[in-house]
N, C-alpha and C positions, 0 to 999 in steps of 0.2 A: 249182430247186424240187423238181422230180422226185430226184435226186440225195438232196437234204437230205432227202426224206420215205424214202427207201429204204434210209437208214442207219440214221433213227430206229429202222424195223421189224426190221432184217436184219445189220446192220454186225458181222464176225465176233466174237465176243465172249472168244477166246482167245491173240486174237495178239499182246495189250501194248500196240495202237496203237489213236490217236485215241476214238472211244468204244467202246460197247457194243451193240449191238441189242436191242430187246423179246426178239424170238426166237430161238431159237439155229436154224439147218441149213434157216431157210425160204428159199423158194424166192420170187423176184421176178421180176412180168412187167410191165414197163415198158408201158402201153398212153396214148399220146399224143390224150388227148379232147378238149382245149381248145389251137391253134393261139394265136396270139396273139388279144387282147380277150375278147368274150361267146361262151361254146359255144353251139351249134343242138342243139335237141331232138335231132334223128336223128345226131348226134356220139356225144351221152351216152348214148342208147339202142344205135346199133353197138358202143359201148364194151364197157358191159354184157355183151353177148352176146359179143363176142370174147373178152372175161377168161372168161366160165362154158364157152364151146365149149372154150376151152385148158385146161379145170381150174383155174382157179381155185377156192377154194374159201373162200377172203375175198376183196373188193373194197372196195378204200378208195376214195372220191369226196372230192376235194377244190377243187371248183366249187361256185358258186351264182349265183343270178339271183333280181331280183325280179316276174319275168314268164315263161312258159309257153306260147307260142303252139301247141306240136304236144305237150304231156303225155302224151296219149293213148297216142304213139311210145313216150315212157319208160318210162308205165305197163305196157304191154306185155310190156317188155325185163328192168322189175323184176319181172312176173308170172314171168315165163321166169326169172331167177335165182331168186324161191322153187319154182317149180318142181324145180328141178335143187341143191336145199339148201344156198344159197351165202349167206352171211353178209355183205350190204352196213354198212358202215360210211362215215358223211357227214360232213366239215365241217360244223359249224352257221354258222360264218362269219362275218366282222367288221365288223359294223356297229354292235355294243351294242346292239339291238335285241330286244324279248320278241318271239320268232316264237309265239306264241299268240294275236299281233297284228298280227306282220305275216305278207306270203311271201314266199315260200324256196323255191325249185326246184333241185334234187329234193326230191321227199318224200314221203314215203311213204304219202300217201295218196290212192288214187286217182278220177279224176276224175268217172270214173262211175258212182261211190256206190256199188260193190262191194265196198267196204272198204277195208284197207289191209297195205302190207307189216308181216308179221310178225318175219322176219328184217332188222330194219333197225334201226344205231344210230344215232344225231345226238348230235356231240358239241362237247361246249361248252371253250373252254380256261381253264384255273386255272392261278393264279399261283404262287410258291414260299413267300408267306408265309401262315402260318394265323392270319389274322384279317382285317377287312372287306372287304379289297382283295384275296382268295380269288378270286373271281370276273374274268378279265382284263378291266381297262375295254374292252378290243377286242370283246370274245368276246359274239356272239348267246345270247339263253340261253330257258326258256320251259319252266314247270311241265308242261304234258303236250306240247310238240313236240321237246325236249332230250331226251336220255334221260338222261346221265351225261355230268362235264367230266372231262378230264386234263392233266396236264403243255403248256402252251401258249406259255409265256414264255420268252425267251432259251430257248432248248432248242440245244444245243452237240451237230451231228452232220455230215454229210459234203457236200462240195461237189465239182464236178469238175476234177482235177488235182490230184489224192490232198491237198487240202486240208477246212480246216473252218473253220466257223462256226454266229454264231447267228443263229436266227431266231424269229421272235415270229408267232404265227393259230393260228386255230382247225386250220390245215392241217398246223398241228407237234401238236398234241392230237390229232386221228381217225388218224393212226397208230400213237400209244400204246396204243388201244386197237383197230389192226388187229391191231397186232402180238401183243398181249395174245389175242387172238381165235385168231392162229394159231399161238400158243404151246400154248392151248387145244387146239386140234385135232390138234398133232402130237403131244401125252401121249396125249390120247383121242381118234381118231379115229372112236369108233361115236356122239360124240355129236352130234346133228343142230344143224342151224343155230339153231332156237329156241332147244336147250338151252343152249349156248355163251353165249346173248342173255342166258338167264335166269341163265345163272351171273355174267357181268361184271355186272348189274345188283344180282344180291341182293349182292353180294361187295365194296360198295363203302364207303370209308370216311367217314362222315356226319359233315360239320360239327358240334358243337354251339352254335355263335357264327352268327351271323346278315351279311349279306356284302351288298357295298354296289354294286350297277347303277344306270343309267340308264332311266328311263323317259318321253318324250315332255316331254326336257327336267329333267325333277326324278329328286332323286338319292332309292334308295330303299334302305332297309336291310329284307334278307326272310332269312328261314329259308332253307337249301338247300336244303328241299323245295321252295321256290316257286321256285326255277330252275332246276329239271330233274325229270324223274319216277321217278329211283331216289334222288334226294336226298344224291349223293355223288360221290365221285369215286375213278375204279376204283383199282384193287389187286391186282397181279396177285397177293403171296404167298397173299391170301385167296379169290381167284380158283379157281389150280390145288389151293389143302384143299377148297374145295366141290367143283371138278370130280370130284375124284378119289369122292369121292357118289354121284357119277353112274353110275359106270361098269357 
């Protein structure tokens, strides 16, 4: 899993083999938060703080839960990453389910009504063709808890014993758009973790066909606004023209 996600983001992009990576010359720190089964709160929370003490300066999460017993721990640890201006990106996760309705741990919001992280994406995966089934039947999705889907299906990257394969989650999507984030930050590195947010956000490419989820059993056809709250799906070449706006 580790492996396949670290190719997606990183895989050298000039050597003729196997695929490509989002980024070209990033740097990958393997941090091991979920042993086998469900993670503990205080897993995901030392995680967090391990990746930002080493520098990181994106953190991909690619866990979830529908229950929260110590939050408060996470909350904490994602206080402490926007603190120290590090760009969490999340699996939204596969269940098919509107997270506007149900939950999902981690999230960005936290527990004790002091608002919520800024620097944090949720993402949803998309499929490869453009029209209803846009949306992966696996892939959680949710007008203001999603932010933005990407590439999530068959996604063709590295496993271990210089082999590949594909795989299908929301866990092949929240790399595309780690990777995209630290692509971001190695062209411009003065811009901070919000701006990065705001840039994959405005810079995405908007359905204009309507895409077909589950909901509580019935099948629904919505706008791509109603599945996430930038209403697209990211881009990196429109990404790095806006970034460079920024600078």
């Amino acid at each position: 899993h580790g492996t396949h996600v670290a190719g997606i983001i990183g895989a050298v992009r000039d050597n003729h083999i196997g695929i490509m990576g989002i980024a070209d010359h990033v740097r990958i720190m393997s941090v091991r938060t979920v042993p086998d089964g469900d993670e503990r709160d205080k897993d995901v929370a030392n995680a967090i703080r391990y990746a930002v003490d080493h520098g990181a300066r994106v953190v991909d999460m690619r866990f979830g839960k529908g229950y929260s017993p110590e939050k408060k721990v996470v909350d904490e640890a994602v206080k402490y990453a926007m603190s120290k201006d590090v760009l969490l990106v999340h699996a939204a996760g596969n269940e098919g389910k509107n997270l506007d309705h149900s939950d999902n741990f981690p999230n960005r919001v936290y527990a004790d009504s002091s608002g919520m992280a800024g620097a944090w994406i949720e993402v949803g995966a998309s499929g490869w063709k453009d029209d209803s089934t846009l949306v992966a039947s696996f892939s959680n999705y949710g007008k203001t808890t999603v932010d933005v889907f990407a590439p999530g299906m068959n996604i063709h990257s590295t496993i271990p014993g210089s082999k590949y394969t594909d795989e299908s989650g929301t866990s092949m999507a929240s790399p595309v758009v780690a990777g995209l984030a630290a692509l971001i930050r190695e062209y411009y590195p003065k811009l901070s973790a919000l701006q990065v947010k705001e840039i994959i956000m405005k810079s995405v490419q908007k359905p204009a066909h309507k895409v077909m989820v589950k909901d509580h059993g019935k099948t629904l056809y919505l706008p791509f606004s109603e599945v996430c709250a930038s209403g697209g799906i990211v881009n990196a070449y429109n990404a790095l023209k806006l970034a460079k706006k920024y600078k």
